[in-house]
C-alpha positions as CSV (number, residue, x, y, z in Angstrom):
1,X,18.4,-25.1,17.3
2,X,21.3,-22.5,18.2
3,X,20.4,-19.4,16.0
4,X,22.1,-16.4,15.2
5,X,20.5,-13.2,13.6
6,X,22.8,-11.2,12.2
7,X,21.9,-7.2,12.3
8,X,19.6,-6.2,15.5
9,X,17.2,-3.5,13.6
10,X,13.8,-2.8,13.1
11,X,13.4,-6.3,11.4
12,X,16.4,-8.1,12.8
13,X,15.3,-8.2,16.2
14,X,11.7,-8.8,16.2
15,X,13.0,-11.8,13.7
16,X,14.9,-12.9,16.6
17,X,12.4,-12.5,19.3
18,X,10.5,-14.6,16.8
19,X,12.8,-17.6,17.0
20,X,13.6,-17.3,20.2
21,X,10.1,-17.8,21.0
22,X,9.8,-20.9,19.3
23,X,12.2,-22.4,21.7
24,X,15.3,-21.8,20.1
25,X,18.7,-20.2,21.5
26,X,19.1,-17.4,19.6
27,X,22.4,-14.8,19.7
28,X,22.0,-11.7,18.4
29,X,24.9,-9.6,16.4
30,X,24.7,-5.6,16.5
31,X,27.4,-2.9,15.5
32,X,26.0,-1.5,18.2
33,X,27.1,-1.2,21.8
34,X,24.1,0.6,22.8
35,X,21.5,-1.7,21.2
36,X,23.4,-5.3,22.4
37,X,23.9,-3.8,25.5
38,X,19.8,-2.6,25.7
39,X,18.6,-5.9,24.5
40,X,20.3,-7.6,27.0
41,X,18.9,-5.5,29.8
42,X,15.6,-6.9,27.9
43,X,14.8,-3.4,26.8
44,X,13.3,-2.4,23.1
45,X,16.2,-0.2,21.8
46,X,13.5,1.8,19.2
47,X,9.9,2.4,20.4
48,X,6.9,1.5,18.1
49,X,6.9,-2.0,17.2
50,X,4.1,-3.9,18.5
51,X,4.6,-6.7,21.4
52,X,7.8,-6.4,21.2
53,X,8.9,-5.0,24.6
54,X,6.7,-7.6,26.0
55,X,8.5,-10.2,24.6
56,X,12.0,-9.4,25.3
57,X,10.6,-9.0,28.7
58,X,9.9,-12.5,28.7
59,X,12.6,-14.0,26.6
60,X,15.9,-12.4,27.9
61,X,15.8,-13.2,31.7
62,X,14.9,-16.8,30.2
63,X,17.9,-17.1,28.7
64,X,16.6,-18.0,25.2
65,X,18.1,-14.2,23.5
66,X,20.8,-12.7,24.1
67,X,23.0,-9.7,21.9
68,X,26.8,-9.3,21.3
69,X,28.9,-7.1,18.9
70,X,31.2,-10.1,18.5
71,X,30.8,-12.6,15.4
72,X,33.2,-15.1,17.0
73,X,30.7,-15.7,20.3
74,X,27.6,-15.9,18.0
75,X,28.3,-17.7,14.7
76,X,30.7,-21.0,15.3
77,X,28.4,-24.0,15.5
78,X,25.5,-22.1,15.1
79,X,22.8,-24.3,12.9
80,X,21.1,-21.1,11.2
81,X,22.7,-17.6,10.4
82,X,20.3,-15.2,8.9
83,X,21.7,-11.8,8.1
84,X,19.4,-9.0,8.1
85,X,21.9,-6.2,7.0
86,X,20.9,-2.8,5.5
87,X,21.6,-2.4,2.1
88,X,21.5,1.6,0.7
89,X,21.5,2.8,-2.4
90,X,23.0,5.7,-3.4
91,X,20.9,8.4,-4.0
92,X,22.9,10.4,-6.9
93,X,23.8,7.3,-8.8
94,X,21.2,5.1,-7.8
95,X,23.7,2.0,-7.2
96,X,23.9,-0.5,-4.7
97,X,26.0,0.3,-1.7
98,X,26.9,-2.9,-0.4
99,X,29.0,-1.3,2.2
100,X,27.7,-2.6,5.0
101,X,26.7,-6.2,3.9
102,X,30.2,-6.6,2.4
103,X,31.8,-6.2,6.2
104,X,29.0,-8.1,7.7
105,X,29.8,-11.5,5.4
106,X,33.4,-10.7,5.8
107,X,32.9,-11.3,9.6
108,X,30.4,-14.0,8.7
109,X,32.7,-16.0,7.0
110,X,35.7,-15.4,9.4
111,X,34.2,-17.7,12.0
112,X,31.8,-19.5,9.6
113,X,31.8,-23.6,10.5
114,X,30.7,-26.6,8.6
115,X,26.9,-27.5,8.7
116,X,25.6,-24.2,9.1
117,X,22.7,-22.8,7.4
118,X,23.7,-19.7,6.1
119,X,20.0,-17.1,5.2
120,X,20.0,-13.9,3.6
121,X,16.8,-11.7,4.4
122,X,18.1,-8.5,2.8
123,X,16.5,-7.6,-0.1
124,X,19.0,-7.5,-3.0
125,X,19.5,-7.3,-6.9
126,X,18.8,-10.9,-8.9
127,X,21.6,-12.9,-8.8
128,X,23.4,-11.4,-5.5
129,X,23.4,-14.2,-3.0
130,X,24.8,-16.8,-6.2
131,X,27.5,-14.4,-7.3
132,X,28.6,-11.9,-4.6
133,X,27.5,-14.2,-1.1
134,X,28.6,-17.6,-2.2
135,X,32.0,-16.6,-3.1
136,X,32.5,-14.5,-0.8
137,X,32.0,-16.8,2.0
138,X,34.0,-19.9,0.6
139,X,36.9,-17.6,-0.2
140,X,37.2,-16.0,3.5
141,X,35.7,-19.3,5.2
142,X,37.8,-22.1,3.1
143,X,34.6,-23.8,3.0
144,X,32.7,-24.8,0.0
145,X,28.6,-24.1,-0.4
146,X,26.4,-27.1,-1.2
147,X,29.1,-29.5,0.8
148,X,30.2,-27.6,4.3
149,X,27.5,-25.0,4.5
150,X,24.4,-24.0,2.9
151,X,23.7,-20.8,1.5
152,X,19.7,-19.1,0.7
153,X,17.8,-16.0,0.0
154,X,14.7,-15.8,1.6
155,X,13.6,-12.5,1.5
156,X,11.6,-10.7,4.7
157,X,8.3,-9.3,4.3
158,X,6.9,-7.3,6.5
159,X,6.3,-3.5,7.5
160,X,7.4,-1.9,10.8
161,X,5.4,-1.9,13.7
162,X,3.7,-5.0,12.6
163,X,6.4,-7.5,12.0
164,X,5.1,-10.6,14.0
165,X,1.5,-10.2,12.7
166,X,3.3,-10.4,9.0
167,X,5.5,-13.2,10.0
168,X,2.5,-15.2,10.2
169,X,0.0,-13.3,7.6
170,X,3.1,-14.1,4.2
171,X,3.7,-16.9,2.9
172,X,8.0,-17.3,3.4
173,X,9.6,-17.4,0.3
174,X,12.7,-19.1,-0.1
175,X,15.1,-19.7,-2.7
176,X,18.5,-21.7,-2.8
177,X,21.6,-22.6,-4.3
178,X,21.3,-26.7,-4.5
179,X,18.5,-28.6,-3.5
180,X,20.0,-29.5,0.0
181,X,19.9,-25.7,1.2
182,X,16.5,-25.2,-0.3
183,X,15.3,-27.9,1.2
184,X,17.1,-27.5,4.9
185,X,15.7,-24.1,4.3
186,X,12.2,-24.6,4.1
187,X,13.0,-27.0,7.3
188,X,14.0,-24.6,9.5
189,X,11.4,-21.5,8.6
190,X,8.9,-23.7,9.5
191,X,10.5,-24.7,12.7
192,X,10.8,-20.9,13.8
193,X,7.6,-19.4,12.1
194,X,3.5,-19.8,12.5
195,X,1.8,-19.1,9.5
196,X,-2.6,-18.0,9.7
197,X,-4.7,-19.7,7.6
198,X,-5.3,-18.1,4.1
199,X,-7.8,-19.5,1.8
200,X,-6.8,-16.7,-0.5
201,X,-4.0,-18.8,-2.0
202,X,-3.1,-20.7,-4.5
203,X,-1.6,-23.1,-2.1
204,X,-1.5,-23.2,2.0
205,X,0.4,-20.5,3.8
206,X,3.6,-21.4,4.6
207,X,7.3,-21.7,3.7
208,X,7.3,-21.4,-0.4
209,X,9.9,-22.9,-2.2
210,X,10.9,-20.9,-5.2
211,X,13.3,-23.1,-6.5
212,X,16.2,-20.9,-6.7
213,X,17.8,-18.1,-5.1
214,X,17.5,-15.4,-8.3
215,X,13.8,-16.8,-8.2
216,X,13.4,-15.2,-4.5
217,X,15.2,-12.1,-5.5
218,X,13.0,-11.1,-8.4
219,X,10.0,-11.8,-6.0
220,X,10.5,-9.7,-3.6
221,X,11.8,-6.9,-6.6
222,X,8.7,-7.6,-8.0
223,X,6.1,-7.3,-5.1
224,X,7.8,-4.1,-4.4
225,X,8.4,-2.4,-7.8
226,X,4.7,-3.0,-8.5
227,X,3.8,-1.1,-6.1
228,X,5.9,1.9,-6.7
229,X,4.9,1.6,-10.5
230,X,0.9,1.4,-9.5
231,X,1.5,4.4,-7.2
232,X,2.9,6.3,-10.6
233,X,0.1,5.9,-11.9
234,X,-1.9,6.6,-9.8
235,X,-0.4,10.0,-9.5
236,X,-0.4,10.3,-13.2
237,X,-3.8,10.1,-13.0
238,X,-3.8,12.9,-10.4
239,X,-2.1,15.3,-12.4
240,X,-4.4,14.7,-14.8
241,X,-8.1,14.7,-13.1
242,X,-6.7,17.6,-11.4
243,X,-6.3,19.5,-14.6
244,X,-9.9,17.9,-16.3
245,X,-12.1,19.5,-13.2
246,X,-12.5,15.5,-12.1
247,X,-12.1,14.2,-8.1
248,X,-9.5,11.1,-9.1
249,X,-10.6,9.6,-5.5
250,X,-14.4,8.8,-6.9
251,X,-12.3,7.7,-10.4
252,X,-10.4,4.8,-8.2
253,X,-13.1,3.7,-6.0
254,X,-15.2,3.6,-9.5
255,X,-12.5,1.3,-10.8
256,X,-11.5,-0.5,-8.1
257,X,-15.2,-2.0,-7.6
258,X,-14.1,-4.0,-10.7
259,X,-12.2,-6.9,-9.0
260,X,-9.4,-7.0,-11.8
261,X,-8.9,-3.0,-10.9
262,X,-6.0,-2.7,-8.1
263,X,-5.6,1.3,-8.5
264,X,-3.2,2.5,-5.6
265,X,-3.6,6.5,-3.6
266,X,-1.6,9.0,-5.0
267,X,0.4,11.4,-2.7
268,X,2.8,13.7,-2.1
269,X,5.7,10.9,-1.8
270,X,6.6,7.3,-1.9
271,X,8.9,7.2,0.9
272,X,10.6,4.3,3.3
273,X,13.3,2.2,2.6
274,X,11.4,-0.2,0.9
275,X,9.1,1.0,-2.0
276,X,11.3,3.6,-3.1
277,X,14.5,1.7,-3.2
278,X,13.7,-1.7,-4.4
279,X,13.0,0.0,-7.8
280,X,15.9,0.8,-8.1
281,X,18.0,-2.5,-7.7
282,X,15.4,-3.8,-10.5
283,X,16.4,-1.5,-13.3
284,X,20.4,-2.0,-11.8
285,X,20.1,-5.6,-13.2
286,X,17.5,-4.7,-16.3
287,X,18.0,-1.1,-17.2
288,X,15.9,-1.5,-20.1
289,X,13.0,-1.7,-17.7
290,X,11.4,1.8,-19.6
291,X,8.0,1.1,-17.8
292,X,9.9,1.0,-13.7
293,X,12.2,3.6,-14.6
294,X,9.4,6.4,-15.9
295,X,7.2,5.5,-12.6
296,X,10.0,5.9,-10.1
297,X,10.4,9.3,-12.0
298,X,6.9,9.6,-11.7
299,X,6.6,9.3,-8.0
300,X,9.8,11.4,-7.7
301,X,8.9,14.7,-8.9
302,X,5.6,14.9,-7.1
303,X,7.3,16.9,-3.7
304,X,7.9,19.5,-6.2
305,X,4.3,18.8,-8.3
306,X,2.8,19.5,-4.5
307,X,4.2,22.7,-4.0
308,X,3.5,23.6,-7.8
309,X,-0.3,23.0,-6.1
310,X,0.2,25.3,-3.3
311,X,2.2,28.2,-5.2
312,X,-1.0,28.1,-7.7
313,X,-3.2,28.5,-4.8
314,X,-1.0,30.8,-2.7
315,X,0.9,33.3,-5.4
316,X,4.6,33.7,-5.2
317,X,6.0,31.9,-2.3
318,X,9.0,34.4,-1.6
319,X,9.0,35.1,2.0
320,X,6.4,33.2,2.9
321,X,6.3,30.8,5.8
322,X,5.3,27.7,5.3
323,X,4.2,24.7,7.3
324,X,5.5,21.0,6.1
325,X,3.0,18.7,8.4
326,X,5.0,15.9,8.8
327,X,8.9,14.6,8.4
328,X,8.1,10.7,8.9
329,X,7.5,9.2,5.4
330,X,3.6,7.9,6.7
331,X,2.0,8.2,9.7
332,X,2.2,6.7,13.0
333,X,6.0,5.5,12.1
334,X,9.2,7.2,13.4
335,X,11.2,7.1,10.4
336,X,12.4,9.5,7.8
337,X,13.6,7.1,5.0
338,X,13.3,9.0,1.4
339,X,11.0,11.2,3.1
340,X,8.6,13.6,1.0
341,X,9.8,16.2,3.9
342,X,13.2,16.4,2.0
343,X,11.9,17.2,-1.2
344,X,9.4,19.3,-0.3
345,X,11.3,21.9,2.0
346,X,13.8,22.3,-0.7
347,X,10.9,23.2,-3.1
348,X,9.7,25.4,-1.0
349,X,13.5,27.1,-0.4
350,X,13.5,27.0,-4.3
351,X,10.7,29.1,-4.4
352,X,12.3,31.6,-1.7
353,X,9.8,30.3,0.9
354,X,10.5,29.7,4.7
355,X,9.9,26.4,5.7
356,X,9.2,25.1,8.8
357,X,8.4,20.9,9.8
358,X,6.3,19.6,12.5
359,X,6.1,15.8,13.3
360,X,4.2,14.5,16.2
361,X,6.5,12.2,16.7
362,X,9.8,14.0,16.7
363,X,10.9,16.5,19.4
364,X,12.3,19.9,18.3
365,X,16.1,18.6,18.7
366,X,15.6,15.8,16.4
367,X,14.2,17.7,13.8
368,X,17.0,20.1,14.0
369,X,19.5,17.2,13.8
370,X,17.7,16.3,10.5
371,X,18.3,19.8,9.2
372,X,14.7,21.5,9.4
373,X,13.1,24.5,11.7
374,X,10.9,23.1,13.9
375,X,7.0,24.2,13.6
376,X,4.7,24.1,16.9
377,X,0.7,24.1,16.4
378,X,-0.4,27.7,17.1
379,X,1.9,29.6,15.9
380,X,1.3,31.9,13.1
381,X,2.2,30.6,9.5
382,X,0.8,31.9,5.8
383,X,0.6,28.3,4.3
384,X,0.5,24.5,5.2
385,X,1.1,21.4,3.6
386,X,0.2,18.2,4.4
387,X,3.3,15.7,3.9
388,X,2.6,12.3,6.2
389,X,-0.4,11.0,7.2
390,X,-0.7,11.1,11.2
391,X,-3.8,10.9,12.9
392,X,-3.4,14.1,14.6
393,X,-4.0,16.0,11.2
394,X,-7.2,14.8,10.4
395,X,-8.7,17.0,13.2
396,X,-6.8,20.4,12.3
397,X,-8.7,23.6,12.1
398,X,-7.8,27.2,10.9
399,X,-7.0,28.0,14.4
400,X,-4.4,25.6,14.5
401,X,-2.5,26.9,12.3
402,X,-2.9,31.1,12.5
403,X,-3.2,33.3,9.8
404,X,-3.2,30.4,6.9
405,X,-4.4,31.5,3.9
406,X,-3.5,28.2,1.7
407,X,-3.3,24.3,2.5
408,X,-2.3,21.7,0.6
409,X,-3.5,18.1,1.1
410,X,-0.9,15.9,0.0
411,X,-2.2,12.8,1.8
412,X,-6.0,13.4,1.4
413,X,-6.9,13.6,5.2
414,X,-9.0,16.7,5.8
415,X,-11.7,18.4,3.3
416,X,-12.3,21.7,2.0
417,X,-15.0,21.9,4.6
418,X,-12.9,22.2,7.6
419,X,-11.1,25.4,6.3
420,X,-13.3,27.7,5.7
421,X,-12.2,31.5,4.4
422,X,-8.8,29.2,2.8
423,X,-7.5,27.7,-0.6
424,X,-7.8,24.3,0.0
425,X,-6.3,22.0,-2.8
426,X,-5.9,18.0,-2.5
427,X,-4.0,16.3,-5.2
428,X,-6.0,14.8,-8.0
429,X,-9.0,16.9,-6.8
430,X,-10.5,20.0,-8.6
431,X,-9.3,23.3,-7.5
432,X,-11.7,24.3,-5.1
């Protein structure tokens, strides 16, 4: 099949390597100069996502991927477009911005031509791809869905850094407007996916027909806005244990050995642009949605809840300098998506504190570019708190940060035992 992915991202591109891989010709679309023109020098243009420099290494000299920032040399004749186009949502209104995927289906359906496949992976609100995509694209095409060209949601489902391993671990859901797209649909995900074996399931792994587009919507709304909502209350539990002298950690894994108890960690954030967002295109199409709408509160506040935690154990916060361990949203992953960081250094500036970020994974210029002081190991600092969950702070000691007098756990990876002589507090834990 000639494919063409439309958006060359994070997900986008590993989606492509994927089909390329089965054999297919596959022609990238980017906004971006720098990323088409990286891709097809068959380099990664973002570090971090597994085999996937070795397989553009493999698949670009071959011929079988190639990138462009022009809709015209991808999509004409094509057999399969899936678009794989941010959408945002905007953070003081909490509305859809469709910005972005509004220019991308304009150019979509500019050189659109009969017989083509036409997949969106976006996640979106219920009813999206019937009454925004469809008519859309047969008013700017002059074609007509169901008869010249098919149009489907199928929604991606996989995290960063891991995308092929979750192409294969998920079951693909699809959903489309008339039996023929669902149908060609479910034809051509199996011809460009592998799926493991999972005796888990109520029915083989593989390409799920939903039997309609809204139906694949709400699922992926739903698989994500559980788990912000599980993760309220979680931290609601937290807050609580915290106040009744009780270690919520033991409380989960208590539950949780119950096989109908699914109890999520609480934490400082819910951050990404997943679990926080998704949420919030739910309760745009059911508002009345009391339950989603008081966890995403929930989860939320806690940045501020967390440095509520260290000003109890720490006194008044004016002029005091203060360590935010972490600007990615969770460890080992370079992104700062709805980032606890935000929140919790303007907490702290609330409070008349000084905060300063380290990351790991960002240099000094990039966190100044995001708006923060940058914090090295070593140097002296009166308070610390723990905001993503890297690898590199489960080892800190009281040397490593000088002169700390207060540290606040927000992602449960040290004990009160490796800061001695300091006012250790973890959320949903005791004061200690």
């Amino acid at each position: 099949m000639k494919i063409t992915v439309i958006a060359l991202g994070k997900i986008g591109l590993p989606l492509a390597v994927q089909f390329a891989s089965k054999g297919h010709e596959v022609v990238g679309v980017d906004v971006s100069r720098r990323t088409v023109d990286l891709i097809n020098s068959g380099i990664e243009p973002f570090p971090g996502e597994a085999r996937l420099q070795e397989q553009l290494s493999d698949l670009v000299p071959a011929g079988k991927l190639r990138a462009t920032t022009d809709y015209s040399e991808a999509v004409p004749c094509a057999d399969a477009v899936v678009l794989v186009v941010p959408l945002f949502v905007n953070e003081d209104t909490a509305e859809p911005d469709f910005g972005w995927m509004d220019a991308a289906t304009r150019s979509l359906g500019e050189v659109l031509t009969r017989g083509t496949l036409v997949s969106y992976e976006t996640t979106l609100p219920v009813g999206t791809t019937r009454t925004r995509w469809k008519p859309m694209l047969e008013e700017i095409s002059g074609l007509k869905e169901g008869v010249d060209f098919d149009l489907v949601f199928s929604p991606e489902r996989v995290l960063t850094g891991r995308v092929f391993a979750d192409l294969r671990k998920y079951p693909k859901l699809v959903g489309g407007l008339t039996e023929r797209g669902a149908s060609r649909a479910v034809e051509f995900y199996r011809a460009v996916l592998d799926f493991d074996d999972r005796t888990d399931l109520p029915q083989p792994n593989g390409v799920w027909d939903l039997g309609s587009a809204e139906a694949a919507e709400l699922a992926k709304l739903a698989e994500t806005t559980y788990r912000d909502v599980n993760i309220g209350l979680a931290n609601q539990f937290a807050r609580y244990a915290a106040t009744a002298g009780i270690d919520v950690y033991k409380v989960i894994e208590a539950s949780n050995s119950q096989p109908y108890s699914h109890i999520h960690q609480p934490g400082i954030a819910v951050g990404g642009h997943c679990i926080p967002v998704y949420p919030r295109l739910y309760l745009w199409t059911d508002p009345e949605a009391t339950v989603v709408a008081a966890a995403r509160a929930a989860n939320a506040g806690m940045p501020d809840y967390t440095i509520g935690l260290l000003e109890g154990a720490y006194g008044d916060l004016a002029g005091a300098k203060v360590a935010v361990l972490g600007a990615a949203y969770r460890g080992g992953v370079k992104e700062t998506a709805f980032s606890g960081v935000f929140g919790a250094v303007e907490a702290l500036t609330q409070r008349g504190a000084t905060a300063v970020v380290h990351d790991p994974l960002y240099a000094d210029e990039e966190l100044v570019k995001l708006g923060f002081t940058p914090y090295h190991l070593g140097e002296p600092v009166d308070a610390a708190v723990v905001q993503a969950d890297h690898d590199e702070y489960r080892s800190l000691r009281v040397g490593d940060l000088p002169g700390v007098t207060a540290f606040i756990d927000g992602r449960r990876v040290s004990s009160s035992e490796q800061w001695p002589g300091v006012a250790y507090r973890a959320i949903g834990k005791a004061t200690i």
